[in-house]
N, C-alpha and C positions, 0 to 999 in steps of 0.2 A: 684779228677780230673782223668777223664780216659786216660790209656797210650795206648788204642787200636783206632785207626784211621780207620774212615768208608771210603770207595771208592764214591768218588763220583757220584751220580747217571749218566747212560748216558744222554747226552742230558739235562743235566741240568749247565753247565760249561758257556754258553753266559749269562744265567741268575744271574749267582752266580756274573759276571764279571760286566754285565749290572747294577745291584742291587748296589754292593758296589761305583761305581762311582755315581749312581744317586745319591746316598747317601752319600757320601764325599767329591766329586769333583775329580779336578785333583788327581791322585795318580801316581808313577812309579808302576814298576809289584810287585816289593817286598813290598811294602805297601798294594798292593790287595790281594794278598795272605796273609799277616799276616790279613789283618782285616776281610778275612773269616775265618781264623784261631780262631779267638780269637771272632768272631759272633758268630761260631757255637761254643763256647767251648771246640774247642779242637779236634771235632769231625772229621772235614772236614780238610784236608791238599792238599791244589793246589801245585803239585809240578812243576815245572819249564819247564822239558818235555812238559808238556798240558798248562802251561801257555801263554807262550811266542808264539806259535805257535795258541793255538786262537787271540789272541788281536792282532796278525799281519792278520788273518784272518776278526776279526773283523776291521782292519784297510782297508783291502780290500771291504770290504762291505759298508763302511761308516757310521759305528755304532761306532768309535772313532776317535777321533784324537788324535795324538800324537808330543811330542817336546820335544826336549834334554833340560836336565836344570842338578843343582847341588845338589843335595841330603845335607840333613845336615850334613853326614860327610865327606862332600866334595868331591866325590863320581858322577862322570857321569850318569845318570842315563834317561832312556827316560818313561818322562811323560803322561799319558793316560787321557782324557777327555773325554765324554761321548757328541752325537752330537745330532742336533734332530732328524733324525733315527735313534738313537740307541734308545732314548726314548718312539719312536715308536716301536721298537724291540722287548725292557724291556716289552711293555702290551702284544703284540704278544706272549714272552715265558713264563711269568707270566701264561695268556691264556691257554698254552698247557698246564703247568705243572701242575696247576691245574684241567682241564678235565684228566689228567693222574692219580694227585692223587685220583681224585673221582672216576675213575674207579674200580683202585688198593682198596679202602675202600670197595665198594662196594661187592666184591671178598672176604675181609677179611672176613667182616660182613655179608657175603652169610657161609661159613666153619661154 
């Protein structure tokens, strides 16, 4: 198991967010953050700085909603839901980041 943690790519933080909601549903932020934690292996660490401040961003955009509820350890916590703009969002940066990764390849495998 690696103890060294990658930085997350720029521009790729709505997607990692957009991704694990389509993909679980409702979550609070500490649940998205552990479950890109534990998708990527360990690799990727959202830290709380960058979390909370997109998903309030995305809550401006209308790519979440969100609602207070009780975590299981009883525990305040404000819930995030995934809308249909965001899902519209999710193909849009899917989109990019992929014509980004093919660039990026392209460049390897030119070296």
């Amino acid at each position: 198991m690696p103890t060294d943690r990658d930085e997350i790519p720029p521009g790729t933080l709505y997607l990692l967010i957009l991704k694990t909601l389509a993909r679980n549903g409702e979550l609070h932020g500490f649940e998205i953050a552990n479950s890109i934690q534990q998708t990527t292996e360990d690799v990727l660490q959202v830290e709380e700085g960058s979390l909370y401040p997109a998903l309030q961003r995305m809550l401006i955009k209308g790519w979440v909603i969100a609602r207070w509820g009780t975590t299981a350890g009883n525990r305040r916590a404000r819930y995030y839901q995934l809308t249909s703009a965001g899902r519209k969002q999710l193909v849009v940066e899917i989109s990019q980041f992929e014509r980004v990764m093919g660039a990026i390849t392209r460049v390897i495998e030119a070296t």
